[in-house]
N, C-alpha and C positions, 0 to 999 in steps of 0.2 A: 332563105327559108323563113326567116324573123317578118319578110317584105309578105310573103304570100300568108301567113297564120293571120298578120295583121287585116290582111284584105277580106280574110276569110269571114273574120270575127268583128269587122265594121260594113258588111256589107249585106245592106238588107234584106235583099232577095235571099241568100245563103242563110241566113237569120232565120227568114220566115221560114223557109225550106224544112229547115233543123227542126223548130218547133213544131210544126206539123208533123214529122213524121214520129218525134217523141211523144207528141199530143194522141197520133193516132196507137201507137204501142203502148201504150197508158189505158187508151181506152178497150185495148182489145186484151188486155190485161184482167181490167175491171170486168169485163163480159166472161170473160173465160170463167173468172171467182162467183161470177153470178150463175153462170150455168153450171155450175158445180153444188153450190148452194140450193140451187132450187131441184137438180135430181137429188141431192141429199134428203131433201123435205121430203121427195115424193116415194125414198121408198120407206123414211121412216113412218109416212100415213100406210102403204100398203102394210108392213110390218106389225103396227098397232091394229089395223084390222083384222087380219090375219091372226092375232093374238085376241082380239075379241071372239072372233068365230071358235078358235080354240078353249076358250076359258066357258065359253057357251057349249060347249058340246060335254067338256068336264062339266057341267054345272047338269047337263040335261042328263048322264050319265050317273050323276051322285042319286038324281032325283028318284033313281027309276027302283022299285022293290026288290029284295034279294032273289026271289023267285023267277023275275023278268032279267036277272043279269045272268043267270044258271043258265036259263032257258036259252037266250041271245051266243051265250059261250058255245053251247053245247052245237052250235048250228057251227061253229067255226073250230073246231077241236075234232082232230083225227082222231079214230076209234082204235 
């Protein structure tokens, strides 16, 4: 058993073998935390816009006369 671990662990081919395929699950690793990363980004910009448009519509809603918001109500209010 002792004969074959030692073969295993001084033989280059098997060496190189090894670290390629840790080298490659390392890297697919790193990509995966990337691809993760960058839809995280992408829906915190959607969310921030999103939250623009909202605060813009409050803000366009604050702006408007008390007569103009009666008025607006009254069109969506059951009688």
């Amino acid at each position: 058993m002792s004969a074959i671990l030692t073969w295993l662990l001084t033989n280059p081919t098997v060496l190189a073998i090894g670290a390629g395929l840790v080298g490659a699950l390392g890297w697919d690793f790193h990509q995966r935390l990337a691809g993760a990363r960058a839809e995280r980004n992408k829906q915190a910009e959607a969310e921030a816009a999103a939250r623009d448009v909202a605060d813009q519509v409050d803000n366009d809603i604050g702006a408007l006369p008390a007569q103009a918001v009666r008025k607006e109500l009254k069109s969506w209010a059951r009688d």
